[in-house]
N, C-alpha and C positions, 0 to 999 in steps of 0.2 A: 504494500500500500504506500501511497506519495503523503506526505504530510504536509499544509502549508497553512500560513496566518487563513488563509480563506474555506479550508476545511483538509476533508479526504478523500481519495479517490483510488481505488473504490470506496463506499463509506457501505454496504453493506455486502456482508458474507455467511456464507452457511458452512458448518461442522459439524462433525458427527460426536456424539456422546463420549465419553471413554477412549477418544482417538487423542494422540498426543497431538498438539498445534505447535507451528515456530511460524509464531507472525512478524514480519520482516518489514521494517516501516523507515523508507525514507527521507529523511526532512527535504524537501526543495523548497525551504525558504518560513519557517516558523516564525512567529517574536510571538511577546507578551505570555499568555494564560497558554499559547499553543504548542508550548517547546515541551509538552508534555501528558501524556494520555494516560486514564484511565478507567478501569472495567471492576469496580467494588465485587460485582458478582461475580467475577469469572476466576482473579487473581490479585494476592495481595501490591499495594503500594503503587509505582506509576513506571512507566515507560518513558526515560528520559531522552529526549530529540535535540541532535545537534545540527543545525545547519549542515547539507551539504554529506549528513553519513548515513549509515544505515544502521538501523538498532533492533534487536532480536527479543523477541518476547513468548519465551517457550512455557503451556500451561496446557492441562487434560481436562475439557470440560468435565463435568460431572453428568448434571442435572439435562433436561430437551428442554427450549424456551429460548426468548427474545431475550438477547442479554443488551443493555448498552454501554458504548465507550463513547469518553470524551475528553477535549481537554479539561484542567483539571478545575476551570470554572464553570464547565458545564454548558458552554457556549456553541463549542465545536462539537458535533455528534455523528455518532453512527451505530452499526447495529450489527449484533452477531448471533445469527440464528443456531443452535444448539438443536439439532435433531437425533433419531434413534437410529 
């Protein structure tokens, strides 16, 4: 996924339960509340974004259901579907 001050893209994605994930998220160009994402349901603390790298965020859903992430003000969003 690309990350920038203006959101994500893609900003929604589907997973399977019990399957391991390595979500790979690019900054092309973050500032402010954006240089940073987070998913309370899915995994602990936040995914920190650097200008210009890429940053790896490895977790095994659990639970099936609409999870959301965002920057950590809650401005920037997106969605990650948890299925069976």
């Amino acid at each position: 996924m690309n990350a920038s001050s203006s959101g994500y893209s893609p900003n929604k994605f589907k997973v399977q339960s019990n399957v391991p994930v390595r979500w790979e998220i690019t900054d092309t160009g973050t500032s402010g509340c954006t240089n940073a994402i987070i998913a309370k349901s899915l995994f602990e603390g936040e995914i920190a974004l650097t200008v210009g790298k890429t940053s790896i965020q490895e977790f095994t859903p659990k639970k099936a259901g609409k999870y959301k992430f965002s920057c950590w003000m809650g401005m920037v969003t997106g969605t990650i579907e948890v299925v069976n």
